[in-house]
N, C-alpha and C positions, 0 to 999 in steps of 0.2 A: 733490473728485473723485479726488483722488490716493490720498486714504484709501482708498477705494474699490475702488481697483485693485491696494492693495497685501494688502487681506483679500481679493481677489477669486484675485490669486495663490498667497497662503496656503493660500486655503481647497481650490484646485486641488493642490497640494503636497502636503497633507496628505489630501486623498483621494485621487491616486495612491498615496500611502505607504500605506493601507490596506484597497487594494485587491490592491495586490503582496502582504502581507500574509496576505488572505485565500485569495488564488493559493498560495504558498509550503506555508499550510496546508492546503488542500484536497489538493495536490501529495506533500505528508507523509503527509498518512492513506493516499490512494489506495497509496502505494508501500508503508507499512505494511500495508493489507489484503491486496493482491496477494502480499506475503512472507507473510504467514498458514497464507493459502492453502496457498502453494507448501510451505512446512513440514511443515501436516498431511497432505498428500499422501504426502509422503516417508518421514512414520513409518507414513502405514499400510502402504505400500510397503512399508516393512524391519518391521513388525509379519508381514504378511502372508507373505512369506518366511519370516521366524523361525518362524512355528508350521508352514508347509511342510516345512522341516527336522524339526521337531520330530515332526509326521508321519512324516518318512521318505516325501513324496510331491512334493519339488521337480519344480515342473511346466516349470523352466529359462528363465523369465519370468517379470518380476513382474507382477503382477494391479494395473492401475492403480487406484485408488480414489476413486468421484467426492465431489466437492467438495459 
């Protein structure tokens, strides 16, 4: 019975550890995608602006760009 209880602790151990794991990485993509995001947004941003200049029609705000 002692066997028992000492795979039984194991096997709890070792699927906490692989559940933090999956957390950790799920945790990593999400904050990866959300910086993405936020990135392309910012070049259309400064794309958008640059060709307003280029224009000769800055409209003195930048035109948000959806995602």
């Amino acid at each position: 019975m002692y066997c028992h209880l000492l795979f039984a602790e194991d096997h709890i151990r070792y699927k906490m550890a692989e559940l933090q794991r999956e957390a950790e990485h799920d945790r990593l993509v999400q904050l990866a995608s959300a910086q993405r995001i936020s990135v392309r947004r910012r070049m259309a941003d400064w794309l958008v602006s640059v060709a307003e200049r280029i224009d000769d029609q800055p409209r003195g705000q930048l035109a948000h760009a959806e995602a």
